[in-house]
C-alpha positions as CSV (number, residue, x, y, z in Angstrom):
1,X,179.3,30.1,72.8
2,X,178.4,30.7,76.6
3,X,175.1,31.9,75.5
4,X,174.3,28.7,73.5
5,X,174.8,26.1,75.9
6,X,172.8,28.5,78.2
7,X,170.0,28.5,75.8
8,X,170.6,24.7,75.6
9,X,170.1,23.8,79.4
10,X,166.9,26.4,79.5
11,X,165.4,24.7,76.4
12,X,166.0,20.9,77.7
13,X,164.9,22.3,80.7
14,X,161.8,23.5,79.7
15,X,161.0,20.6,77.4
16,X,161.3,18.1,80.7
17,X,158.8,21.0,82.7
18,X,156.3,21.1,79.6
19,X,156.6,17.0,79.3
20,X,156.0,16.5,83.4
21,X,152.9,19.0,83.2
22,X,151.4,17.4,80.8
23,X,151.7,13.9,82.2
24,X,150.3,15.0,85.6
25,X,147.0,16.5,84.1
26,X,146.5,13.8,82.0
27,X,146.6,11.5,85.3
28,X,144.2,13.9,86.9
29,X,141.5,13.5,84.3
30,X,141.6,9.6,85.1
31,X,141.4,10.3,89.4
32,X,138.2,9.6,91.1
33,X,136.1,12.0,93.1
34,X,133.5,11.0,96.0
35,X,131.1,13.7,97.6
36,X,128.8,13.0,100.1
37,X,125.2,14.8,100.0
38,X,122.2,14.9,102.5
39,X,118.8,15.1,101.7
40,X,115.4,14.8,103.7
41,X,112.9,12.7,101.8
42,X,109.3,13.2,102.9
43,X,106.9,10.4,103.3
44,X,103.9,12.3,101.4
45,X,106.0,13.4,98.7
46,X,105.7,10.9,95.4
47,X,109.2,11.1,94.3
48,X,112.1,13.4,95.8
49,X,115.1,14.3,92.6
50,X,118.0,14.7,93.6
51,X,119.5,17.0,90.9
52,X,122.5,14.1,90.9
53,X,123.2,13.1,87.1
54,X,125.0,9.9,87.2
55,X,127.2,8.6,84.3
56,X,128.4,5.2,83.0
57,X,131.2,3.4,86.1
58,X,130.0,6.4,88.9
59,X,129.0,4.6,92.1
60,X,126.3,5.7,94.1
61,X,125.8,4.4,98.0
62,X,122.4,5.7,99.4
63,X,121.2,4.7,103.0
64,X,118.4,5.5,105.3
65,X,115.7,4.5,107.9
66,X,112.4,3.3,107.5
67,X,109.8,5.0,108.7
68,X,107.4,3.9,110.2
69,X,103.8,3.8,108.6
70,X,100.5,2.8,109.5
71,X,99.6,-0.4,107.5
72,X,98.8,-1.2,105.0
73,X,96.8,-4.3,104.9
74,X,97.0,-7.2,102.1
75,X,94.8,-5.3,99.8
76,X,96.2,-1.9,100.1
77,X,99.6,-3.4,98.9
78,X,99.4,-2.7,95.7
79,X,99.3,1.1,96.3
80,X,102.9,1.3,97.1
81,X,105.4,2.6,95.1
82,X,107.3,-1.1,95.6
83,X,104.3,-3.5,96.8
84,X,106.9,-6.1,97.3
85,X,108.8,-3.9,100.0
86,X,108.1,-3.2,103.3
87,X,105.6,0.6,104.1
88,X,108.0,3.2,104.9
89,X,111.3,2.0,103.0
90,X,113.6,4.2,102.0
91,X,113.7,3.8,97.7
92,X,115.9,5.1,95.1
93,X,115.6,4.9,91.3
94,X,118.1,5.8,88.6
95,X,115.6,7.2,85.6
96,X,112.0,8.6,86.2
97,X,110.1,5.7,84.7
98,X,112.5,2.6,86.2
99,X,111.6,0.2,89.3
100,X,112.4,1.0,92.3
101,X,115.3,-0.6,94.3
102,X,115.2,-1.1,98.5
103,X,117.5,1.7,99.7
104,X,116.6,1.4,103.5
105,X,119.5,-0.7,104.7
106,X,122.1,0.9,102.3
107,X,122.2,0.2,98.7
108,X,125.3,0.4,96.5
109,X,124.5,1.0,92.7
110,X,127.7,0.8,90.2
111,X,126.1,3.0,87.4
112,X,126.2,1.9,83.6
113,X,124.1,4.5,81.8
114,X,123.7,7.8,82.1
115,X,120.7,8.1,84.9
116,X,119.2,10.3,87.4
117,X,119.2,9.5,91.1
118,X,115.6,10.0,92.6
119,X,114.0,9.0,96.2
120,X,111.5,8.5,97.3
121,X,109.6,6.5,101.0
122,X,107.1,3.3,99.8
123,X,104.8,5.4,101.8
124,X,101.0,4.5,102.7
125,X,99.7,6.3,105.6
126,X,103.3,7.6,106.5
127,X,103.8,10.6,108.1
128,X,107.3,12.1,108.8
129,X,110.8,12.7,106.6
130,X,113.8,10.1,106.3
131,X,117.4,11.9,106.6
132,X,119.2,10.2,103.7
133,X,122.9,10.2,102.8
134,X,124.3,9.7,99.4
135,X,127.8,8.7,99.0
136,X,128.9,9.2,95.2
137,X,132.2,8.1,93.3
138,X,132.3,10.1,90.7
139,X,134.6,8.5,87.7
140,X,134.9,12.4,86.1
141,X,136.3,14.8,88.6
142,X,134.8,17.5,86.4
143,X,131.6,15.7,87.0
144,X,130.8,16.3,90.8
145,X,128.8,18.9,91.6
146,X,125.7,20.3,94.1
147,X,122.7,18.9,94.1
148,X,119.8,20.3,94.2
């Protein structure tokens, strides 16, 4: 009899252990993860990738300088990457073929399809590298990882 209700306590006992286990890795799947990254983005360089693969409710905070670049004048305008921001911004896209977005004074980006971060300077006559910092808030924990 002794045995039994010893077998009885360890079995309830390791039913409540299996049961909180459980519950706590299922609530770590749903935690958020940021990571903060550096990268130097060169004014003669077309487009800079990050290696960052962004998915649907991520969040991406990029900021920078602007650097500063010689001219352009009306009509060399539209040889910037973004003609309607100012030479030497810092710029980001999320997919190799979209428009760029200003990223100079700090840009905060909720994702909502799967993208790739890319950056680039709306560079004409630029010389230099901006130091660029992007903050990410990864929805996945799994999903952080090093850029390139």
């Amino acid at each position: 009899m002794r045995l039994t209700s010893l077998t009885l306590v360890l079995i309830i006992f390791l039913s409540f252990a299996c049961n909180a286990i459980a519950q706590n890795s299922g609530s770590a799947s749903h935690k958020s993860l940021t990571e903060d990254y550096l990268f130097k983005v060169g004014a003669s360089a077309s487009w800079t990738d990050t290696g960052l693969d962004l998915e649907p409710e991520d969040r991406v905070h990029v900021s920078g300088a602007v650097l500063g670049c010689e001219g352009p004048s009306q009509g060399e305008k539209e040889h910037l990457l973004l003609p309607s921001a100012p030479a030497g911004a810092l710029l980001l896209k999320l997919e190799r073929e979209a428009t760029p977005i200003v990223a100079a004074t700090g840009a905060d980006v909720p994702i909502t399809v799967h993208s790739h971060l890319y950056l680039a300077v709306n560079g004409w006559l630029c010389h230099g590298s901006i130091p660029v910092s992007v903050h990410v808030d990864w929805h996945k924990p799994d999903q952080a990882r090093d850029a390139k």
